[in-house]
N, C-alpha and C positions, 0 to 999 in steps of 0.2 A: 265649210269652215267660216264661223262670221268673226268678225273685229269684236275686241274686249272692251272696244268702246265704240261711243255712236253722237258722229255731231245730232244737233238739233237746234234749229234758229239760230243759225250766225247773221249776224244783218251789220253790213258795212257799213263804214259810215264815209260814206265819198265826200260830205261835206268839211269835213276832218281830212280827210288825204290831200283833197284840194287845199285847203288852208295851211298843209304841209310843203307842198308843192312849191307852194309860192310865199311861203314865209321869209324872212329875213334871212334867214342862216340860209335856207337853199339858196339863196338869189348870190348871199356869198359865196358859197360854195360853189356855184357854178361860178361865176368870175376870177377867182383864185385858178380851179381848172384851167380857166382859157386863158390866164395870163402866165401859165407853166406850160403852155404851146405856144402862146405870142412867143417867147422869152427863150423856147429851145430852138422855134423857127429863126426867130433874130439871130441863135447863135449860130444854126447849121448852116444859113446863105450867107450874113451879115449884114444883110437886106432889113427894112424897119420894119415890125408887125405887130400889131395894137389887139388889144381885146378889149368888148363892148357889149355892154348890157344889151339883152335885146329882148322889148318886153313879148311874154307869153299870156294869152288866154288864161292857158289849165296850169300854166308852169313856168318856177323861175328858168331862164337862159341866158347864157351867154357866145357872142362870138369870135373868132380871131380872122380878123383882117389884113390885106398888106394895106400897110399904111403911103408906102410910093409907088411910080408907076413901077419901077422898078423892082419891087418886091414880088408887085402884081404879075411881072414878065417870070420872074424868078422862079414863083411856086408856079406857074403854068407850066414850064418848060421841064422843075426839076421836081415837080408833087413837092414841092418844100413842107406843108402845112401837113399834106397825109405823112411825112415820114415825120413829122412833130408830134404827132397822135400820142405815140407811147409817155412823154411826159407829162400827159394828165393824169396819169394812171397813178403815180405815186403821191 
């Protein structure tokens, strides 16, 4: 049985993906993300947690930091930052 249709010459355009990747809006969009994990980590310790651009080769990124030593004890001790994971999601 064959398919009712048939690619032929699809040809990507990585230089368009890449220029996606790292365009303006992604680079927001990552940072909005990591500051809705800064902002849920801050609420779940009370601890301080910053997020910060962090540049990419291929790709906009961003990350969430603790900002004191304190915070740094905080998510060691209690995964503060892994159990803030789900509020980037919305």
């Amino acid at each position: 049985m064959s398919a009712p249709w048939k690619f032929t010459n699809i040809r990507l355009n990585n230089a368009g993906f890449r220029a996606l990747r790292k365009s303006d809006g992604a680079k927001k969009w990552a940072r909005s993300v990591a500051d809705k994990i800064a902002a849920e980590a801050s609420r779940q310790s009370g601890e301080e947690y910053g997020a910060k651009d962090s540049p990419g080769r291929n790709r906009a990124r961003a990350v969430v930091v603790p900002e004191t030593p304190e915070a740094a004890v905080d998510s060691a001790a209690n995964l503060t930052l892994l159990k803030s994971m789900n509020a980037g999601r919305s």
